[in-house]
N, C-alpha and C positions, 0 to 999 in steps of 0.2 A: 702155580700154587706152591708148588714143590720148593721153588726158585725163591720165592719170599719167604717163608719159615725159616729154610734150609741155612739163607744164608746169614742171619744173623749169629746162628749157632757154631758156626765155620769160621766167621770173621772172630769173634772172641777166641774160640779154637788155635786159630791161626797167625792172631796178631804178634805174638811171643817171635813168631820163626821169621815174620815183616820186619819186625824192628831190628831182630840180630842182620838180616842181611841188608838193610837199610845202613845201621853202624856199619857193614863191612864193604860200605859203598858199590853193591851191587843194583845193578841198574833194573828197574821192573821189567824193560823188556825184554836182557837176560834173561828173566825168570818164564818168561811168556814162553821165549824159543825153547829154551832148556825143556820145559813141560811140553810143551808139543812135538820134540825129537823124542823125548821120553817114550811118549803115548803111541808115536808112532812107531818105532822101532818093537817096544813092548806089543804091540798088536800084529805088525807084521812077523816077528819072529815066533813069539809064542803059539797063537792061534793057529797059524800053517802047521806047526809042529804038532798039534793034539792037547797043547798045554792050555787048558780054559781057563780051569783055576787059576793058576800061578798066574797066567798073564792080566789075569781080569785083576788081580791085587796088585801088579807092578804098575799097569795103567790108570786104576785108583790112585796111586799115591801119586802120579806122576798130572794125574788128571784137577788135583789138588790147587796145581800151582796157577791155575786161572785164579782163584779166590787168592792167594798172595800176592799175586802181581798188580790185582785190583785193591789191596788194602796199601802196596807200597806206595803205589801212585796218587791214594787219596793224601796219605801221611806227607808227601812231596806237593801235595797240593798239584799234579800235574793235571792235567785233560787235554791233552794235545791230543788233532787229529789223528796223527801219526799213529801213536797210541793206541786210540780207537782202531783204527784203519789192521793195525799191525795183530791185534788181541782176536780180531773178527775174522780177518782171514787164517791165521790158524786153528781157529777153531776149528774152523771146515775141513781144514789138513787132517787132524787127531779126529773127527767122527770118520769121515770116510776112510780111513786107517782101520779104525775099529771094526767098521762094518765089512769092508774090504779083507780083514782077517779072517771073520767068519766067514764070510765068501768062500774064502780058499780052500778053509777044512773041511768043508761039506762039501766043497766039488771036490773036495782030494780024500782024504783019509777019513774023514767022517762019513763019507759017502751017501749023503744025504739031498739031490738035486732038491727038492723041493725047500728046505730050510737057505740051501744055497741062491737060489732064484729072489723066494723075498727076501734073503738080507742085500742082495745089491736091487730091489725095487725101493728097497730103506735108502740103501746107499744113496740112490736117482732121489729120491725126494728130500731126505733132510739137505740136501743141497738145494734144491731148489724155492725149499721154502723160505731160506734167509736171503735168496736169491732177490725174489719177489718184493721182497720188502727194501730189502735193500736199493732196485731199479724203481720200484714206487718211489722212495726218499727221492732219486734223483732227476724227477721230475717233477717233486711238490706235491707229491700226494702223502698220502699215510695208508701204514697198513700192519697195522702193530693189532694185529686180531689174532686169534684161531687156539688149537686145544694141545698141539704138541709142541712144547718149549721143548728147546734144549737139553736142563735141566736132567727131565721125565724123559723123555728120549735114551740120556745116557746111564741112568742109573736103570731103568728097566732091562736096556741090551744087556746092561755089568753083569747085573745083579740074576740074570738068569741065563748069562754064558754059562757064569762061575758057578753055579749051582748043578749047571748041568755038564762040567767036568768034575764034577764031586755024585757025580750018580743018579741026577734029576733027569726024567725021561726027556728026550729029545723035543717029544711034541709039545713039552710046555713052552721053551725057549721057541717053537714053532707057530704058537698060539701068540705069544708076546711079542713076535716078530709080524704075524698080522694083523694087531693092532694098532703096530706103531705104524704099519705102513698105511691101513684107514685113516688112523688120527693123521699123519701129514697128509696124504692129497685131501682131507681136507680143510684141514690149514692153509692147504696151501689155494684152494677152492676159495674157501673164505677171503682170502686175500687179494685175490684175481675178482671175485665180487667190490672186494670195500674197492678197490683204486676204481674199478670199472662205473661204480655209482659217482665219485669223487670228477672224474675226470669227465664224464658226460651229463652235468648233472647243471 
């Protein structure tokens, strides 16, 4: 739901900074890598460090560059697999980055085992839910179901690291972290149903 409002308001946003590096013949999938060395560097250095805020704003802007590298490619009229192929697997680089940040400062300096434990049961699953669907596609099934996109996924972790290195008690980011981990296994449940009806049916 997130993902549809969100992005119309982004692409208009955004189109201005597509077309200047589109003139400056910058290739989308530059922009793709660029964003995702961003996000990841931004997560693993800050986060370990104690920096939540600060990193949660640099991974924001860096987090950005999925929506421009999807408006240069329409403007090019491209859709090559490759493309696809290249945009999907970094995604998964820059979340488990993210989550794998908070990981570290709760097992190190924030000292927090229990915050630290579910951000990498996060970690384990928002991989495996794009997983699922992904190994569904490649068998001729479908499996484009379930309740945590992407999207909602990433702005909840952002939006309540960053709040909570500006002074937000720890158990809220605690709370938000177990519900993202409910909402994926069961997306990812859901999705292990839809191929399993699809496939023996």
């Amino acid at each position: 739901m997130l993902n549809k409002y969100a992005r119309a308001f982004f692409a208009r946003l955004f189109t201005p900074l597509a077309q200047f590096l589109l003139r400056r013949n910058v290739s989308p999938d530059v922009v793709t890598i660029v964003g995702t060395v961003g996000v990841t560097v931004a997560a693993l250095v800050f986060y370990p460090l104690g920096q939540l805020f600060w990193g949660t704003i640099v991974i924001t802007l860096f987090v950005f560059s999925d929506v421009v590298d999807g408006l240069m490619a329409r403007a090019l009229d491209r859709h090559s697999e490759w493309g696809a192929f290249l945009d999907s697997t970094l995604d998964r680089v820059a979340d488990a980055a993210i989550f794998a940040g908070v990981v570290i400062w709760y097992f190190t300096g924030g000292a927090n085992a229990v915050i630290a434990v579910v951000a990498l049961i996060c970690l384990v699953l928002g991989s495996l839910v794009p997983y699922a669907r992904a190994r569904a596609e490649a068998i001729g099934a479908s499996a484009d179901v379930g309740i945590a996109e992407r999207s909602e996924r990433l702005v909840a972790v952002l939006v309540f690291t960053g709040f909570t290195g500006l002074g937000l008690p720890p158990v809220c980011l605690l709370v938000v972290l177990i519900l993202l981990a409910v909402a994926s296994a069961m997306t990812l449940g859901q999705r292990i149903h839809a191929v399993r009806q699809q496939t023996t049916a």
